[in-house]
C-alpha positions as MATLAB code, in Angstrom:
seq = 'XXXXXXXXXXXXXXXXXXXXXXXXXXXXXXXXXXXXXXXXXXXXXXXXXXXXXXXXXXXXXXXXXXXXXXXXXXXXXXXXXXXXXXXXXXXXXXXXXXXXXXXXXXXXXXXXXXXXXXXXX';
ca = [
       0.500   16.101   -4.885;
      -0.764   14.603   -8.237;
       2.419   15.773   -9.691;
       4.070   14.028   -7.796;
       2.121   10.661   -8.110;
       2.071   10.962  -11.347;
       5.853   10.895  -10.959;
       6.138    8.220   -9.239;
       7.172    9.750   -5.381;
       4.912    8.117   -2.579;
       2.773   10.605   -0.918;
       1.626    9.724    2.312;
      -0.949   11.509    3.768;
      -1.826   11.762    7.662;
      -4.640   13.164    9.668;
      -2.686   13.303   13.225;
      -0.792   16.186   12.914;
      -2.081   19.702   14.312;
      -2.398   21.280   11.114;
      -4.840   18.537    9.153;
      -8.422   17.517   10.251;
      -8.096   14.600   12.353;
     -11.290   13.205   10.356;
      -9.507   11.502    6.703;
     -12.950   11.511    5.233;
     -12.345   15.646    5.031;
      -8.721   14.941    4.140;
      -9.574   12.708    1.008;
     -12.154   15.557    0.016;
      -9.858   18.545    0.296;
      -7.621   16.525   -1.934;
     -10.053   15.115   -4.459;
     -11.505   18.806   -4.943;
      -8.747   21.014   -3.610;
     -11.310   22.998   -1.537;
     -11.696   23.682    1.798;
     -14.296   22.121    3.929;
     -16.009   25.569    3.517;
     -16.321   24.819   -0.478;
     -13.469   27.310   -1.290;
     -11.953   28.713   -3.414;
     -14.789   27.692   -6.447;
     -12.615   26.047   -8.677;
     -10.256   24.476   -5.720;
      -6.958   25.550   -5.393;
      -4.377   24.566   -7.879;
      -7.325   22.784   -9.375;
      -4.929   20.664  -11.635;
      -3.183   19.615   -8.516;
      -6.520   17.308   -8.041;
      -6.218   13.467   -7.086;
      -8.442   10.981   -7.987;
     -10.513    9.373   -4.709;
      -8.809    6.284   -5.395;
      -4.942    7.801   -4.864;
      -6.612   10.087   -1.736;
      -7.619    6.341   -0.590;
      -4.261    5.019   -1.673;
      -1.977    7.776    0.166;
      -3.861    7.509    3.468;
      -3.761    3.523    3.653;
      -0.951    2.009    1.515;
       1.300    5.287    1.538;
       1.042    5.628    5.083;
       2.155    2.566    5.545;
       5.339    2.591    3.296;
       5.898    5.421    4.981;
       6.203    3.916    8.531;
       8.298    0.862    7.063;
       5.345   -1.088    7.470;
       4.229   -2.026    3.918;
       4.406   -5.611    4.575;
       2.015   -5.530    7.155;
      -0.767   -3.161    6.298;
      -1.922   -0.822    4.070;
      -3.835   -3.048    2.112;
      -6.709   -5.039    2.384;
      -4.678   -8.544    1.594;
      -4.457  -11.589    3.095;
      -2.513  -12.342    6.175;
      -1.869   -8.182    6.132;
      -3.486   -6.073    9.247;
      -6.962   -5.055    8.257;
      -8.247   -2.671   10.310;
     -10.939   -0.525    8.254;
     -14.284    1.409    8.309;
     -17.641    0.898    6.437;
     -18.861    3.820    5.186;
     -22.965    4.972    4.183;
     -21.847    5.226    0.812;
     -19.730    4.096   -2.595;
     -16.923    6.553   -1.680;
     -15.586    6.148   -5.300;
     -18.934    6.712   -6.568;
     -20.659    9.556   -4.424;
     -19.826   13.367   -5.903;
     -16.557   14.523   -4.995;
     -18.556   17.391   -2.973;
     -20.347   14.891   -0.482;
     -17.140   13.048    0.421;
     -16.667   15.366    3.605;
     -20.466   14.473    4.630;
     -20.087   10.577    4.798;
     -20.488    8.563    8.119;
     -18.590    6.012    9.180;
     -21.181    3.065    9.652;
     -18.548    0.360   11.517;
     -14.821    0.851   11.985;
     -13.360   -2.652   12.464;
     -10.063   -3.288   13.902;
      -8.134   -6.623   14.541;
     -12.156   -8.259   13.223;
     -13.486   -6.683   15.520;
     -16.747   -4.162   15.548;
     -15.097   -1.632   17.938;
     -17.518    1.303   16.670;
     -20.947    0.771   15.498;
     -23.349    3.884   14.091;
     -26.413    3.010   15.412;
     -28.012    6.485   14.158;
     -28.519    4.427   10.757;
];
């Protein structure tokens, strides 16, 4: 895929289809390191096919939504645009590339609203 950004093509990623982990948090990691959840293979595969967190981020969120014709709407956090987000236990664009797939989700908010709350924290 980073050929491809860097080319300009959106690349919207999804976590709702059979064949990706419905949780994004692994999906940004497999992309940021090219690995599997299992840490494999070392190097990642196609290692220079690596994204930066920030287009993993981008491709879920604001690709996703071009994608579904709905760019004016959501996608980003604007606004007047939809915001319906999470709050995670850490600086995703700061933690290790490694640890991504080990965050929690501390709130997921949706319309302003708490609708999940981790109260394991």
């Amino acid at each position: 895929f980073k050929t491809l950004i860097d080319m300009g093509v959106h690349t919207p990623y999804g976590s709702d289809c059979p064949v990706e982990p419905f949780n994004v948090l692994h999906g940004i990691y497999c992309a940021v390191t090219r690995k599997t959840l299992e840490g494999l293979p070392v190097e990642g595969w196609l290692p220079e096919q690596k994204v930066t967190t920030l287009q993993a981020i981008s491709s879920f969120t604001k690709e996703g939504a071009f994608a579904s014709f709905e760019e004016d709407a959501k996608g980003i956090i604007k606004e007047g645009m939809l915001a319906d987000l999470v709050a995670l236990d850490n600086d995703i664009l700061e933690i290790e590339p490694h640890k991504i797939k080990d965050m929690k989700v501390d709130y997921t908010i949706v319309d302003g609203v708490i609708v999940y709350e981790n109260i394991c924290n």
